[in-house]
N, C-alpha and C positions, 0 to 999 in steps of 0.2 A: 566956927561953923564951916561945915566941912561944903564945895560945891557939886552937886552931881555928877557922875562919872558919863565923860563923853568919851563913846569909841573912837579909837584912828580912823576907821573910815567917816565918822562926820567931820575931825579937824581935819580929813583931807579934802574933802568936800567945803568945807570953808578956807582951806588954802587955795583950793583950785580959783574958787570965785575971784582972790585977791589975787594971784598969779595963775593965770591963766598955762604956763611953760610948765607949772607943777604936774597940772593931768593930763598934759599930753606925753610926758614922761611915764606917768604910771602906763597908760597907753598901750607906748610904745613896748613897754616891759612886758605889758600883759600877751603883745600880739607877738612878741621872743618865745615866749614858753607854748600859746596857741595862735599860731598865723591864720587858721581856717576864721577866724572871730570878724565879726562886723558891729558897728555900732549901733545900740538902741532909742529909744527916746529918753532913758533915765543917763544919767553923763556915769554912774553905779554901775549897769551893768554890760557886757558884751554876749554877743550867741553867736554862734555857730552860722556859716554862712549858709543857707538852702537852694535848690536849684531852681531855678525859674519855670522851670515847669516839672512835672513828674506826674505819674501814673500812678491810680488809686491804690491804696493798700499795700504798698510796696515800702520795702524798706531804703531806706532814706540810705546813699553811696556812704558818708563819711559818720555816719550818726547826729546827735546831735547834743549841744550843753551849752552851760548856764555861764557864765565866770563873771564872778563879784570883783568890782575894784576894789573896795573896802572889805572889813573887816565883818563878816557873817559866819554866826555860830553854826560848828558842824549839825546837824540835824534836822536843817530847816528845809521844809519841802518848800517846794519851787512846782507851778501849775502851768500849764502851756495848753491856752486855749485858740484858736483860729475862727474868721467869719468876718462877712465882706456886707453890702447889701443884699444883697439874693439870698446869701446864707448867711445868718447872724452867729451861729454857732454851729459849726461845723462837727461831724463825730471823728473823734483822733481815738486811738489806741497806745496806751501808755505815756501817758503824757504827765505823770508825775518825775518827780526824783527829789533825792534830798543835796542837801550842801556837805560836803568834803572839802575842805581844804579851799573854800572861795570856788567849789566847781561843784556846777549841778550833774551831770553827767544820767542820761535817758537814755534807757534799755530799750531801742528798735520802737524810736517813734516812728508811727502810722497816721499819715492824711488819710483819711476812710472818706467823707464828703469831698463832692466836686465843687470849684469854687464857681463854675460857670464859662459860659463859652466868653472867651477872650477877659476873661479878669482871672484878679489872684485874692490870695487871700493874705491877711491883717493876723499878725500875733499878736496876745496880746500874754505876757510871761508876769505873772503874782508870787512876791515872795514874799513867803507866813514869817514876816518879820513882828516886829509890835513897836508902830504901826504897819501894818500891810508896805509893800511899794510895790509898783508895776512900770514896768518897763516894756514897749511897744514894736515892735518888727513892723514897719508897714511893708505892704503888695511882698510879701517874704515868699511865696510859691504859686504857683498856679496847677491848678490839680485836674487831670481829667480821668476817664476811662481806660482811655487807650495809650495816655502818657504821650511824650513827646514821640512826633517821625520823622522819618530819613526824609530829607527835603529831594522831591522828584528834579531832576535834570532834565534841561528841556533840549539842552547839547545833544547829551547823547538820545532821547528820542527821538528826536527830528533826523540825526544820523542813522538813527536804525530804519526808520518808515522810507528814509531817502536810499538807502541800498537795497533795501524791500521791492523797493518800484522798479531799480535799475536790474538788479535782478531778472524781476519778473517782463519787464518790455523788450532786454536786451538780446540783442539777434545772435545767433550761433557763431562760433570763430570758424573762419573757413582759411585754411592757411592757405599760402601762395602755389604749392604745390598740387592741394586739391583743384582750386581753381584753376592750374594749366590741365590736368587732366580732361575735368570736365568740357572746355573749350576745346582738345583736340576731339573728343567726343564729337562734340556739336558739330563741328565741322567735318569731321568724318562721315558722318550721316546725312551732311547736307549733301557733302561730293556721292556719295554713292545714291540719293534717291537723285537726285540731276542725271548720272549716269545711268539711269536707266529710261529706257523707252516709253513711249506715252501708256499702252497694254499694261506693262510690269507696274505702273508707276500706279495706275486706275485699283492696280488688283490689291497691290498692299496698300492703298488706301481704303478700300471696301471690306478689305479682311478687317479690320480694327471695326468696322461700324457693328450695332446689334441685329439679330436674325429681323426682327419685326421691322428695320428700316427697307430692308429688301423684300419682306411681305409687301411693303404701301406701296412699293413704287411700282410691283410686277400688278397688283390689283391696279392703279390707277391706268397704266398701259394699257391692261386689257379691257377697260371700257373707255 
């Protein structure tokens, strides 16, 4: 009597159990041939690391896939669902693909739903094995509208409103040069209204006044 036929991937899933050294060797093999890989909740499978945050509808920097540790027949589609509490089921764009070679490999997945202001969202990845298996990504992206932003600098704002100010308060330069001119000026003009007689001195100060101050004073004389 013959026993039923067990895949390699479940004797290595029962070595692993007994030797713990075994799967972190397949692992480590697996993360040689794709480094971008992170690990799931099933010890089976690996994906694709995602970015902590990104903007709706956009295509994802590195793409994204699937890689079996064990041993899974070429054909098997592989399902990639997302959703958190707020959103239970999120809407993706292409979120199938099949198995090649122990690799799921997905053609320009799309987060289409937003996961929420300050949360992420939850994969949860189903492979059309028999029986089913699912393997888990927790908080794997955070999804909004606008995607991630340039984080504002408060260095440089405060430096720009602060030369802003200086700018605008700051008094004119007056070199050393202007400033002797204007002093011999000023003294020039002192010596010569001094030098002149009390008559001359009365008249070019009454020249500068307006016609209507010498209206008041000739009207008030004359009454």
């Amino acid at each position: 009597m013959h026993l039923p036929y067990e895949s390699r991937g479940r004797r290595r899933r029962e070595m692993a159990e007994l030797e713990p050294w075994w799967l972190q060797s397949i692992i480590d093999e697996t993360l040689g041939e794709h480094p971008d890989l992170v690990r799931t909740g099933s010890p089976d499978y690996m994906c694709s690391m995602l970015p902590q945050h990104w903007r709706s509808n956009k295509t994802l920097p590195g793409g994204f896939k699937v890689v079996a540790l064990g041993d899974v027949l070429d054909g098997t589609q592989v399902t990639v669902r997302a959703g958190n509490d707020e959103n239970c089921s999120a809407e993706l764009r292409n979120n199938t693909a099949v198995m090649k070679n122990r690799v799921a490999k997905f053609n320009d997945l799309r987060f289409v739903g937003r996961s929420g202001r300050g949360k992420s969202f939850s994969l949860t990845i189903t492979i059309s094995t028999t029986p089913p298996q699912v393997a888990t990504y927790q908080k794997a992206i955070k999804v909004t509208v606008d995607g991630p932003r340039e984080p504002r600098s408060k260095t440089s704002t405060n430096a720009t409103s602060h030369q802003i100010r200086t700018i605008g308060f700051q008094r004119p330069f007056i070199s050393g040069s202007s400033m002797a001119l204007r002093e011999m000026e000023y003294k020039s003009s002192s010596r010569t209204l001094r030098s002149l007689s009390h008559e001359e001195r009365e008249y070019k100060t009454n020249a500068n006044l307006p016609p209507e101050v010498f209206l008041t004073v000739y009207t008030t004389t004359a009454d």
